[in-house]
C-alpha positions, 0 to 999 in steps of 0.5 A: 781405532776400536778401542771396544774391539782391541781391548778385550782382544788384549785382555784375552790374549794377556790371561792366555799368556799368563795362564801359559806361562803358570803352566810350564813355570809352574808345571815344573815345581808341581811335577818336582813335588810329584817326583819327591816320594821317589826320591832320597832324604839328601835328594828331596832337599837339593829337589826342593832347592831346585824350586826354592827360590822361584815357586812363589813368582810361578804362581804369580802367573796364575794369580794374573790370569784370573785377575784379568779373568775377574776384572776384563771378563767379569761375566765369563768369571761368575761363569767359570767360577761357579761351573768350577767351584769344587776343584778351584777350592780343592787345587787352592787347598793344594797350594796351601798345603804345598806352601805349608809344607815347604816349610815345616819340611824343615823348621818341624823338626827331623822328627815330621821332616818325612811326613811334611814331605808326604804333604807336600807330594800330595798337595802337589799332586792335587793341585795338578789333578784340579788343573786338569779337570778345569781345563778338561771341562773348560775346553768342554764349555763347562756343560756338566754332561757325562761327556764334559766329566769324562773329558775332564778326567781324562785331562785330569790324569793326563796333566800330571804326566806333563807336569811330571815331564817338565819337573824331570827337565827341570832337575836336569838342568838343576842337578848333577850326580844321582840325582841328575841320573834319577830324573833321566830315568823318571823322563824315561818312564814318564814320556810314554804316558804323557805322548800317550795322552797327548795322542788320545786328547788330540783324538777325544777333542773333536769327538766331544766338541762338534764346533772345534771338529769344525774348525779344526777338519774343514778345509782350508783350515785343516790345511792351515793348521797342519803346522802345530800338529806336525811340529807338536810331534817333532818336539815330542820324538825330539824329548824322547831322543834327548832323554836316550841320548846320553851324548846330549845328557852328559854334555850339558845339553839337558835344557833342550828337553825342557824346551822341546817341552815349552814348544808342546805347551806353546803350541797346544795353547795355540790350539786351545785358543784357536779352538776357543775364539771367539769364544771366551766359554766355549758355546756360551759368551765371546770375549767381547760380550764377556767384557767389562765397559770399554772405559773399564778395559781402558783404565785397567789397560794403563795399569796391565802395560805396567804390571805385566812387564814388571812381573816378566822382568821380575819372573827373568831376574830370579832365574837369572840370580839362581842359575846353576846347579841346586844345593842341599836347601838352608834356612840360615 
């Protein structure tokens, strides 16, 4: 076996899983903090309990992928980092402050319990907008022109709405009453924007990248291919099915719209990476030329085998601890 062929094949394959799973775990407490100005007091804690006992393992993912980002692909990560400087600092600055805030929400006091909740939207919505714009000028190859920056801000925009989708599904999974009737109109009036950007990136992608145009519109791979858009479309007319239907709503089938939402984000991560390899940064380093000395990968290999299941079995043993219904959030 090529070990210096394999490895970092595993490698890229572990941060793309990683970074996939930050996305729709991750995705849908960010869009929850999001949601939360449009929200009652009593409703912003049980929005908040809803994430409570999972947003730290969430982030876990992302903490992950760029670990085997710096470690596998020390290369591509002076790259990355340094093209993406700013909005790295900026979605870190995010984070912080939606840490901060989840609880001083509570321990400040009624008196800046309003204004703590203010904050943490707005990290919320930070940190979302700075993960669209890395993706944006990721997928661009980090070239910094006029078309690069455009791109970038259309994912920029575009990222929140599935955010805001998968926290709307997350809350009818979590929530009843009000509370559940609210998300299903906030995913009403979020689907349309989110099928509206899908559609627009799906054009703008190839327009911007000629060597993604190329693997995507020539033949036979055009053909080949046909399979992730047409079932991409198929999960999106399923999504705004089940938030019309309240036969699905109303008999506890809500779940289904957060993985018709799951089947979006798997299959435009396909996309991506299809659209990347071999690539690691797009027209700039593939992944084996990225990669850390074959002896490093295989050290590191021992120790990955080991951490990512704990980490998945950990990240499945919460939700399986906190399934049901949110309650109103207590610190005692």
């Amino acid at each position: 076996m090529d070990l210096g062929y394999w490895l970092p094949l595993f490698f890229a394959g572990a941060m793309g899983l990683a970074l996939l799973i930050y996305v729709v775990l991750d995705g849908y407490d960010l869009g929850i903090g999001m949601l939360l100005p449009f929200a009652s007091d009593d409703e912003k804690d049980v929005m908040v309990a809803a994430i409570g006992p999972f947003w730290d393992a969430n982030e876990t993912w992302i903490v992950l992928g760029v670990g085997i980002l710096l470690i596998a692909f020390p290369q591509a990560h002076s790259i990355v980092l340094t093209s993406l400087y700013l909005p790295v600092t900026l979605m870190l600055m995010g984070l912080i402050l939606r840490g901060v805030s989840f609880d001083f929400r509570v321990k400040a006091g009624d008196k800046h319990k309003a204004k703590w909740n203010r904050l943490f939207a707005f990290g919320s919505l930070v940190a979302s907008v700075c993960q669209g714009w890395m993706l944006g000028a990721f997928v661009t190859g980090l070239t910094g022109d006029a078309t690069s920056t455009l791109f970038a801000a259309l994912i920029a925009v575009a990222l929140p709405s599935l955010y805001i989708m998968l926290g709307a599904a997350w809350l009818l999974i979590k929530t009843e009453g009000e509370l559940f009737n609210k998300a299903v109109r906030w995913g009403r009036m979020a689907v349309w924007p989110m099928g509206g950007f899908l559609l627009l990136i799906s054009i703008a992608t190839p327009l911007v990248s000629s060597a993604i145009a190329d693997k995507w519109f020539t033949l036979p791979n055009a053909i080949g291919l046909m399979p992730i858009p047409i079932t991409t479309a198929l999960a999106y007319v399923a999504l705004v099915w089940i938030f019309n239907s309240k036969q699905i709503l109303h008999n506890g089938y809500g779940w289904l719209a957060f993985v018709a939402l799951m089947v979006v984000s798997v299959l435009a991560s396909i996309g991506l990476a299809y659209s990347l390899f071999p690539d690691i940064v797009l027209g700039q380093i593939s992944i084996w030329e990225a990669a850390s000395a074959t002896e490093s990968l295989l050290f590191t290999f021992w120790g990955a085998i080991i951490a990512l299941p704990m980490i998945l079995g950990y990240t499945i043993f919460i939700y399986r601890v906190f399934r049901g219904k949110a309650t109103h959030l207590s610190y005692e």
